[in-house]
Each structure stands twice: as structure tokens, then as C-alpha cells.
N, C-alpha and C positions, 0 to 999 in steps of 0.2 A: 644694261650692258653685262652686269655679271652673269643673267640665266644664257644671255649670249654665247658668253664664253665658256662657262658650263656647258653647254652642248657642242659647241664646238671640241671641247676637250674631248668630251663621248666619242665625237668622233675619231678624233685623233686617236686614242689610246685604244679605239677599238679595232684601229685599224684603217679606217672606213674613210679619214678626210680628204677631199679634192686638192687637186692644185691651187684652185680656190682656196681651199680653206689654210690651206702650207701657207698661201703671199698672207690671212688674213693675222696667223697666230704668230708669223714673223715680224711682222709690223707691230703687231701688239705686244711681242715680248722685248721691243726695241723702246719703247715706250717707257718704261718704268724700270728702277730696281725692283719696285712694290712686285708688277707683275709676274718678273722672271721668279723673283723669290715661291708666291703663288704656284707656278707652273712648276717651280722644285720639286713644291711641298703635294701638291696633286700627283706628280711622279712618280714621289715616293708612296704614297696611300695607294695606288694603283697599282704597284709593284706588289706590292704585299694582298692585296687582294687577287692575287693569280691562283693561291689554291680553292678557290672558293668554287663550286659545281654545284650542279641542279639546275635553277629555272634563273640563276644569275649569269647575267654576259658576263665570258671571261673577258677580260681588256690583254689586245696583244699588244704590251709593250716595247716588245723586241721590232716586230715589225714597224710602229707608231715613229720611231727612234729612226730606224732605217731610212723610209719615207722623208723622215723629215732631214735629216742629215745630205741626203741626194738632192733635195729642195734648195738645200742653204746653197750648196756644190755650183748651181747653177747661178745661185744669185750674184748680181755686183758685186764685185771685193771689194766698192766703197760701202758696203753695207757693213752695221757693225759685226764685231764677232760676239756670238750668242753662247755663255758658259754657264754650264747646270751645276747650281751647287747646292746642295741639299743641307737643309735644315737639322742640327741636332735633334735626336728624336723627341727628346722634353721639349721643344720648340715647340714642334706641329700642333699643328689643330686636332689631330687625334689625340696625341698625350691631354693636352686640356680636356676634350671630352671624356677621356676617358678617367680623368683624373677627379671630375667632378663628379660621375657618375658612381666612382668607390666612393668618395665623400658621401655622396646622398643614400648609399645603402650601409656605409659605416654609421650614418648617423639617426637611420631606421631600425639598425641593430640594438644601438644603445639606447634608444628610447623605447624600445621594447622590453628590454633588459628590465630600464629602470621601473617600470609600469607594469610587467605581467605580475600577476596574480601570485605570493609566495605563502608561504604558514610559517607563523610566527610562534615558538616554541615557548613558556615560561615554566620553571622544572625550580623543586625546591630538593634537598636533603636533608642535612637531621635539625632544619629550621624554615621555621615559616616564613611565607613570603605575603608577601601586598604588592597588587599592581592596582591600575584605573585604564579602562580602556577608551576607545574615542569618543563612544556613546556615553562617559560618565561612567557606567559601572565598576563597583570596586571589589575587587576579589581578594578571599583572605587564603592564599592557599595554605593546607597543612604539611607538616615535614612527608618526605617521598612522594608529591603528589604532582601532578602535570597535567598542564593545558596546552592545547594548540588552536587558532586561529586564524583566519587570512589577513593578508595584510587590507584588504579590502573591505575589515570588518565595518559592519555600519551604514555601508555605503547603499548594499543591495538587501543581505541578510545580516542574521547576527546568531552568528552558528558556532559554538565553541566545544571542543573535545575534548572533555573531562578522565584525569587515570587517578584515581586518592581520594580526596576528600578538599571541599572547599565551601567557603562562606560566600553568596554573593547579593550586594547590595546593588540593585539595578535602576542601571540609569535610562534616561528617556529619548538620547537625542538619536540623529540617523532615522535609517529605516529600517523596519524587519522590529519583529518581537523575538526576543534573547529567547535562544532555545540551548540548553544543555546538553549533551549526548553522551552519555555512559551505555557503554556495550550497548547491546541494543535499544538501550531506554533513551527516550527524548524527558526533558524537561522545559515545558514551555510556560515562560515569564507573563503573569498577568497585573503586573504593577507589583512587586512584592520583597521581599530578603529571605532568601533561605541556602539551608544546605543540604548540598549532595555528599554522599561516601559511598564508593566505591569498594566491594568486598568479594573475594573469589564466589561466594554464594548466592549473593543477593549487592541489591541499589536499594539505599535509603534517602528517601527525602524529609527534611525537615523543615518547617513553614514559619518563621519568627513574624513576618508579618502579609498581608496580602493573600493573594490565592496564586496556584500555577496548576499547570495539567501534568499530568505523570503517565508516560504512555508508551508503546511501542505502535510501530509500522499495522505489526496485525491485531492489537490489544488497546480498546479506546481511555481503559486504562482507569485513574482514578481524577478529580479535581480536589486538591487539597488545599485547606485553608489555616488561616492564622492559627498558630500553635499546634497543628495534625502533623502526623509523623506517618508515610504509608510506605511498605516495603515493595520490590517486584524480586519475586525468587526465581532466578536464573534456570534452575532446573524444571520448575512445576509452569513457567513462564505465568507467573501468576499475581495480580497484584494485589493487597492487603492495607486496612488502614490500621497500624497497631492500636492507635487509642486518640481518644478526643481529649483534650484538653477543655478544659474552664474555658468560655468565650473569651474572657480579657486575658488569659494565660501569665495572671501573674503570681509571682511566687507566692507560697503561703495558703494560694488559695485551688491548688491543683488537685485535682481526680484523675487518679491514675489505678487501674486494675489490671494485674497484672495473672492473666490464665497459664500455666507451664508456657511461660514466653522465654525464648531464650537471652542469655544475659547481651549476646549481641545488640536486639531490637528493644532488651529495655535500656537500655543505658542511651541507646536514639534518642526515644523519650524523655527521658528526665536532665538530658545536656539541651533539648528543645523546651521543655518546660520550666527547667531552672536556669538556663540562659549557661552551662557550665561546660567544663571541658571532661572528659573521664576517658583515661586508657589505659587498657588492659596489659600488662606486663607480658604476661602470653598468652597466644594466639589460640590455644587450646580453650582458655576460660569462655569464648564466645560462645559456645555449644552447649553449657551448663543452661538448665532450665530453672525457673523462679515462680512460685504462687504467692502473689501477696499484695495486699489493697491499702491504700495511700488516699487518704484525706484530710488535704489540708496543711502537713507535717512540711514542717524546713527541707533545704538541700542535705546538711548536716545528717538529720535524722532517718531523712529517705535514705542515702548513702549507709549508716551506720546498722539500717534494719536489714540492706540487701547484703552486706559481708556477714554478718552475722550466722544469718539463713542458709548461706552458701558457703561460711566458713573461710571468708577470705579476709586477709589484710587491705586495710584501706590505709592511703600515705594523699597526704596535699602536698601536692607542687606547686611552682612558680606559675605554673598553666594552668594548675587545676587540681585533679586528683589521679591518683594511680591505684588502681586494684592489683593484687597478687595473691599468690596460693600463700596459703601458712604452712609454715615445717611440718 
């Protein structure tokens, strides 16, 4: 009955209905409040659809209305009287459709929101930080240093964007092998703990345990293992292992030679081989060069031979140790 009357309406509002079809829609809007209410609400929807052109029938309502009005004119006055009253427009069947319709793209929005892909920033200043990310991995970062990340990490890869210097103890879960990325250099995790720092000249890597690859896009780079220290120098794009360490890399028992290396790349080394911290008071001392060979000798002694040699102040901190010029 409804596709019925749906066509019938087609016709009606298009214009097009018989006489037939006038006694069919008058009897049927005599029928119900349900129907007349219906025939309101079609009405109106059909009213509103008159600017609509192209390959869509206009509906002439004006005439539809006319037609039928001269139909009632003729019929018995024992018939009822037929009054159009139209629905408030949050009523209709449109407002509904149209109202579910914002809902279901309000609620595509926000789940899009909540779920795209974002980078997750952790940034230290004149102290260090500790985070653990999903995969387990624990990062020590140093004062001024910064990582960014997806919020995705784990999921697909495990890609993090290194500015400073950081310690990281890698974890295993997820997918993807933990890959580092300082300026152009990758550092790719092969089971291991090490550190990267970041320096306007050069990427230093340091290997406490394990192996990882050290590399860029066009440079296959180096594979550095437990206790190896290998530089990439930014201008020569070139990378270097400054020195091997003792296989078991533990203190006391280290070999270190030291060819005019600058105090930057040795001091790498010997915070990698004696597990310690060492920073330079100014930025200028990294550039000073060092000849001098190491067997065997404490942290204490190594430390006390290279200020010596280079004439600098050595102070222990809470952290570690501080080199400086002497007056």
C-alpha cells in the first residue's frame, strides 16, 4: 500500500494525477489522521525541493494543490473537510534523516581525531629526563635534549628523532627494530644499550652493550659493538670508529690510544669505557687535540693525565666530572 501511495503522490505533485487518482487520494486522506499528517509532511518535502534542476522532475506543487482543491469543489458536502497542516520542521522525516546523518559524520570526525597518527614530543632543560616507551625501551635523556615520536610507535615501526644526547636501553616488544635518527644519521638497534650525542660537527655513538648499525641513506656506514665508540662527521660525511675497547670493557682493564684526537671524541670514549659522565665547561675545549696512550689506569688517573697534558681544571660533580680552562 505504501509504494502505492508513493506513486500516486508522484503523480499528484507532479502534476500528472487523473480524476481517478483525486477520488483515490481523497478517500485515503479521509482515512486516517496518520495519513493526512503523511501527506502534510510529503508536502512540505516537495515544496522544498522545487529549486532543484537537471535530470530531476520538478514537482509542480502549485498546480497539484489547484487540481485537487477543484476535485474536493465537486465532491459531496457530506464528505469530510480535508485541512493541511504541516509538521514542525524538527518533526519531519527529513530533520531525522538529516539529523542522523550529522551525527554519523560528527562521529567519523572524532574517531578520526582520536586515532590519526600525531608525534609525541619529550624535551628536557637544565635536567635530565627518563621516560619507557611501549616497546619497553628506556631513554635517559640529557639536559637540552629532545625526542619526537609517533603516537603509533611500536605498532608498525620504531622510529625516533633524536636533538642532544641520550642513553637508550632497548626494549623488545612491538614491531619494527628501534632505529635512532640524528641528522642524517640512522642508528639501528641490534639487541643492545647505547648512546647517541648529537654535536653541530659530528654524531657520536657509544655501545655499552650489544651491537647496532651506524649509517646514513647513502653511507653503509659502520657495525659497532660492545664498548666501540664510532664517530660520522657531518662535513667530510664520513664515518670512523675512534677506538676499540678491551672485549669485556671493564674498567681497569681498558686500551685506549689516543692519535691527536680531539678532546670532543676522547672524552666519547672514556664516559663509554669507564661508564662516567664528563662535561666540558666551554664549548671551545672540544677542538683542543690529545696524544696519549692508556693501559690499564683507573678513571681518576685517565682524567688527571688528560687535564694535565691540556692544562685544564678537572672538578667532580654530582654527575660526574667538569673539565675547564685554568686562569
Amino acid at each position: 500500500m505504501t509504494t502505492e501511495i508513493d506513486n500516486l503522490l508522484a503523480r499528484y505533485f507532479g502534476g500528472n494525477a487523473s480524476e481517478k487518482d483525486m477520488q483515490w487520494l481523497e478517500n485515503w486522506l479521509s482515512e486516517s489522521k496518520e495519513n493526512r499528517d503523511y501527506f502534510a509532511e510529503m508536502t512540505a518535502l516537495y515544496e522544498k525541493l522545487q529549486p532543484l534542476s537537471g535530470n530531476v522532475p520538478k514537482p509542480n506543487t502549485a498546480k497539484a494543490k489547484k487540481v485537487f482543491m477543484e476535485h474536493i469543489s465537486k465532491s459531496e458536502t457530506t464528505k469530510p473537510v480535508i485541512e493541511f497542516k504541516r509538521k514542525p520542521f524538527y518533526q519531519s522525516s527529513f530533520f531525522r534523516v538529516a539529523s542522523i546523518f550529522l551525527l554519523v559524520v560528527i562521529s567519523a570526525v572524532a574517531y578520526y581525531l582520536l586515532n590519526a597518527e600525531k608525534e609525541i614530543v619529550f624535551a628536557t632543560a637544565t635536567s635530565k629526563g627518563q621516560l619507557q616507551l611501549p616497546d619497553e625501551t628506556k631513554i635517559q635523556l640529557a639536559e637540552n635534549s629532545r625526542i619526537v615520536y609517533s603516537s603509533n610507535f611500536s605498532k608498525k615501526e620504531k622510529l625516533i628523532r633524536l636533538n642532544g644526547q641520550a642513553i637508550f636501553n632497548v626494549g623488545h616488544k612491538g614491531n619494527g627494530k628501534l632505529k635512532v635518527m640524528v641528522d642524517e644519521t640512522f642508528v639501528e638497534d641490534i639487541g643492545t644499550i647505547f648512546e647517541v650525542k648529537t654535536l653541530p660537527d659530528k654524531v657520536s655513538v657509544s655501545v655499552k652493550q650489544g651491537t647496532v648499525r651506524f649509517y646514513t641513506l647513502a653511507n653503509e656506514g659502520l657495525t659497532l659493538h660492545s664498548t666501540e665508540t664510532g664517530v660520522y662527521d657531518k662535513k667530510t660525511k664520513l664515518f670512523r670508529i675512534l677506538a676499540k675497547q678491551s672485549e669485556n670493557g671493564i674498567a681497569g682493564s681498558v686500551h685506549i690510544d689516543f692519535q691527536n684526537m680531539e678532546l670532543s671524541d676522547a672524552i666519547a670514549i672514556i664516559e663509554n669505557a669507564y661508564n662516567i659522565n664528563i662535561r666540558l665547561a666551554e664549548s671551545s675545549l672540544a677542538d683542543r687535540r690529545i696524544t696519549v696512550n692508556f693501559d690499564g689506569e683507573d678513571a681518576d688517573l685517565v682524567l688527571q693525565i688528560m687535564t694535565e697534558t691540556l692544562n685544564l681544571n678537572l672538578e667532580q660533580t654530582k654527575t660526574g666530572y667538569a673539565l675547564s680552562k685554568r686562569n
